[in-house]
C-alpha positions in Angstrom: 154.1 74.5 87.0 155.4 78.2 87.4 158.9 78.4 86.8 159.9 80.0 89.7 157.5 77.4 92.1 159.6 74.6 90.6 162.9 76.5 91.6 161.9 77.1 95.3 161.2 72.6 95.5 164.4 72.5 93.3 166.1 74.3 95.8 164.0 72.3 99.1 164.9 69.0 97.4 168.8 69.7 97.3 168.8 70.9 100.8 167.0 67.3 102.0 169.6 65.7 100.1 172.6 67.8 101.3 171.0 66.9 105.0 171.0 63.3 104.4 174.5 62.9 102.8 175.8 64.7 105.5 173.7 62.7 108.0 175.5 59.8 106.4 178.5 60.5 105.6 179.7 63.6 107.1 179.7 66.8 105.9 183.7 66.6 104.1 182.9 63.5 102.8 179.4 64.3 101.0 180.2 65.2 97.6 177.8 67.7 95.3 177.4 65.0 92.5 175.9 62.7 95.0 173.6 65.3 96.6 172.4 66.2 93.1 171.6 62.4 92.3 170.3 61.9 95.3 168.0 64.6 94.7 167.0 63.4 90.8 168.5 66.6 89.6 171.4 67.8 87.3 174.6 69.2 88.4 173.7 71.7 87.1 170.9 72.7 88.7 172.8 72.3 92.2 175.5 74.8 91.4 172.5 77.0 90.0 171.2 77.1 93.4 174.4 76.4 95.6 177.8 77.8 94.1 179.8 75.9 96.4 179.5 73.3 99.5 180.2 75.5 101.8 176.6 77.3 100.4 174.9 74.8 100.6 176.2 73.7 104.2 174.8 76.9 105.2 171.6 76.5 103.5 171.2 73.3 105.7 171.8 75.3 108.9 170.0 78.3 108.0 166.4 75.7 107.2 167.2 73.8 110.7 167.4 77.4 112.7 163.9 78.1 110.5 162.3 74.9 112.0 164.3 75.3 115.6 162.6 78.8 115.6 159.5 77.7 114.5 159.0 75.4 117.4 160.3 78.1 119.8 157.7 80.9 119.0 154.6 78.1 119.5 156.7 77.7 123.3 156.5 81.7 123.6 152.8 82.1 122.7 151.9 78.9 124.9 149.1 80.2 127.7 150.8 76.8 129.6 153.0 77.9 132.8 156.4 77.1 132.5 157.2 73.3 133.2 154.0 72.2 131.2 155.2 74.9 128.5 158.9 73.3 128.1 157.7 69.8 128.1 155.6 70.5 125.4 158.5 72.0 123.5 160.8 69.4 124.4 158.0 66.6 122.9 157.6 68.8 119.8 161.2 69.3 119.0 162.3 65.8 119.0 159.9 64.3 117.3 160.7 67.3 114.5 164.0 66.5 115.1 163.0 62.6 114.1 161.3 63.3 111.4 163.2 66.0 109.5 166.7 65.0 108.2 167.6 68.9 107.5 166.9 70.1 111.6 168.8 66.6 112.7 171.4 67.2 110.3 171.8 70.8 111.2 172.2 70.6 115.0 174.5 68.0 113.7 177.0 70.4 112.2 180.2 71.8 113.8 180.2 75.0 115.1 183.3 76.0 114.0 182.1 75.3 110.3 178.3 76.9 110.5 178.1 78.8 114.1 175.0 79.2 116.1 173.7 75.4 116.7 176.2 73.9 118.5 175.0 72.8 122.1 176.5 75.9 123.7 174.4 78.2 121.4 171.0 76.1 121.9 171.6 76.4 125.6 171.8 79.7 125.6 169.1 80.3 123.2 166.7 77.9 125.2 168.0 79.2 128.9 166.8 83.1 127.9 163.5 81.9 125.9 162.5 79.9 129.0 163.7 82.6 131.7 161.9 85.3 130.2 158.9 82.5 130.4 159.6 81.7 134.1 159.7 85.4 135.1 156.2 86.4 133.1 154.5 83.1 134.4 156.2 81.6 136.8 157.2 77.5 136.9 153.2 77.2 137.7 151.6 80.0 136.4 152.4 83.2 139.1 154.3 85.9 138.0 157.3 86.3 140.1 158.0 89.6 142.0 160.7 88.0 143.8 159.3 88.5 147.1 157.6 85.6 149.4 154.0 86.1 151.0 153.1 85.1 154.4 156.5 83.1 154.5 155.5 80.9 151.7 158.2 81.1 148.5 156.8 83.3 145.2 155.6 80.1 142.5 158.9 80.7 140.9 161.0 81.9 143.8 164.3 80.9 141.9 163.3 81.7 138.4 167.0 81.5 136.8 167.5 77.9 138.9 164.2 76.5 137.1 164.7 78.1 133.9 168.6 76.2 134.1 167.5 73.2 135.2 164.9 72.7 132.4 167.5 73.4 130.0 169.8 71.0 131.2 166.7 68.8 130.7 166.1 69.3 127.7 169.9 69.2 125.9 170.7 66.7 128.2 168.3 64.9 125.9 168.9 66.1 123.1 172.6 64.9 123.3 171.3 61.3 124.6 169.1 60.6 122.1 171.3 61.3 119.3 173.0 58.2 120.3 169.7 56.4 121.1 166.6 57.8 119.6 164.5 55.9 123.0 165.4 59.4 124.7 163.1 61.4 122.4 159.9 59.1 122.3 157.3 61.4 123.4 156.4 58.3 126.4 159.7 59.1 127.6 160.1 62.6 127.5 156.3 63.0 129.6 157.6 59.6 131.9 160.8 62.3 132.8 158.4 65.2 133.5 156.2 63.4 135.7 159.5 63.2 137.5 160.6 66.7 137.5 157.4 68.4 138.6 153.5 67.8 138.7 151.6 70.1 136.1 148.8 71.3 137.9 145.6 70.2 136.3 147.4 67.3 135.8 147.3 65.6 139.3 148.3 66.8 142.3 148.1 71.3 143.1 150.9 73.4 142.2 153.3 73.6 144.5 155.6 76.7 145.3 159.1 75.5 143.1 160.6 73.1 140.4 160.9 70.2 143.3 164.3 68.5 143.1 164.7 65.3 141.1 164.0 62.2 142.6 166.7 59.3 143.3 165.6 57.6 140.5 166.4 60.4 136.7 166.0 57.8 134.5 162.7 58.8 132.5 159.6 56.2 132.6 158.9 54.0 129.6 156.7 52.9 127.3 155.0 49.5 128.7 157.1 46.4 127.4 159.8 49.3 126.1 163.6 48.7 126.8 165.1 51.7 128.6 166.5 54.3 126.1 170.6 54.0 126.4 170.7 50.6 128.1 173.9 49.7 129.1 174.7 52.9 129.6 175.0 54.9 133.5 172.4 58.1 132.8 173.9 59.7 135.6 177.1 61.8 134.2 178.2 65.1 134.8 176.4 68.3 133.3 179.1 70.2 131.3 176.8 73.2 129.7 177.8 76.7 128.5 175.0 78.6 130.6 176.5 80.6 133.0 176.0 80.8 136.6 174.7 77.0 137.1 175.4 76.9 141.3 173.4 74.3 142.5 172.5 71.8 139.7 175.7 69.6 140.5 173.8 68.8 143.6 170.6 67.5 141.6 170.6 63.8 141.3 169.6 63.8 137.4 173.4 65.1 136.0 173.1 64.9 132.2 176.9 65.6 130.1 175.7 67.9 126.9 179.1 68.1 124.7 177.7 67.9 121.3 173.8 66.5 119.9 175.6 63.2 117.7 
């Protein structure tokens, strides 16, 4: 094998460790002998690669914003209008985010230690990627000029309300299922979109906005599933670092979004 091929999995392999340590025990408590055992390689290879912890803390964040961006171009190329768009990119996040101990670790980290994945960031980040989306496409597919015709509202009449509320959506879940993974089956996530809005193609037409949410937020399950977070009231208050949010206080679905675990 190549020398410098065996450096680059060297290098991959201490990173997945460094993400599950921390996922275990914390990113002050994870120590670099045990990430190096853990990844069946000498101490000295890890300080090879990673002269201190706080390197390779920032290696771990810099691989989880490589995935996070990953999954955010396929949701800018997507032909799909917006709602179908996002739930797609809601489903593909989270089960990357269940299946890749370096993105769950990273969103995981403080952001006063490694800035730019703290909630407040990802909101931010995921309300501009899916405004720019509603504007060019609509919530259904229309552009939106910002105008109505013959008294009927644009397909995306209120394009920064949608684009707000579908992130709220989807950090809303990203914080719950950090404490119970239920939140990011892909049954669930759909179940919640069938609540949200009806995709046309899916059922009935497309109608003119993002309808409000129904009486009922909690997101359908799998048959014979327990809820995701029983025991728990799904219904708290949204706390989110978007700015200018008027309106979604009034929405029955309020989802709190301090921190993803």
């Amino acid at each position: 094998m190549p020398t410098q091929h065996r450096a680059i999995q060297s290098r991959q392999a201490l990173i997945r460790s460094a993400a599950e340590t921390f996922l275990e025990k914390g990113v002050p408590a994870a120590g670099m002998v045990e990430v190096s055992r853990r990844a069946r390689l000498s101490k000295g290879a890890l300080y090879f690669h990673f002269t201190s912890k706080d390197d390779l803390t920032l290696a771990v964040h810099n691989s989880a914003l490589a995935t996070l961006q990953e999954v955010e171009d396929t949701l800018a190329r997507s032909s799909q209008p917006l709602v179908a768009a996002v739930r797609d990119f809601a489903v593909e996040l989270f089960e990357r985010v269940q299946s890749d101990p370096v993105l769950r670790a990273g969103l995981r980290l403080r952001s006063d230690t490694v800035p730019g994945l703290g909630i407040h960031a990802l909101e931010h980040r995921w309300y501009g990627l899916f405004l720019d989306k509603a504007r060019a496409g609509g919530a259904y597919g229309a552009a939106y000029d910002g105008d109505e015709t013959d008294g009927a509202p644009a397909a995306d009449g209120e394009p920064h309300r949608t684009a707000r509320l579908l992130t709220t959506v989807v950090a809303g879940l990203l914080h719950l299922g950090a404490e119970d993974r239920g939140w990011w089956d892909r049954e669930s996530v759909i179940g919640l979109w069938d609540r949200l809005a009806v995709v046309p193609g899916e059922g009935e037409p497309a109608r003119g906005h993002v309808p409000a949410a129904g009486p009922d937020p909690a997101p359908a399950q799998p048959s014979g599933a327990a809820a995701p977070g029983a025991g728990r009231h799904p219904d708290v208050t949204t706390h989110s670092g978007v700015p200018d949010r008027p309106g979604l206080t009034a929405q029955p679905a309020r989802i709190r979004c301090d921190a993803p675990g």
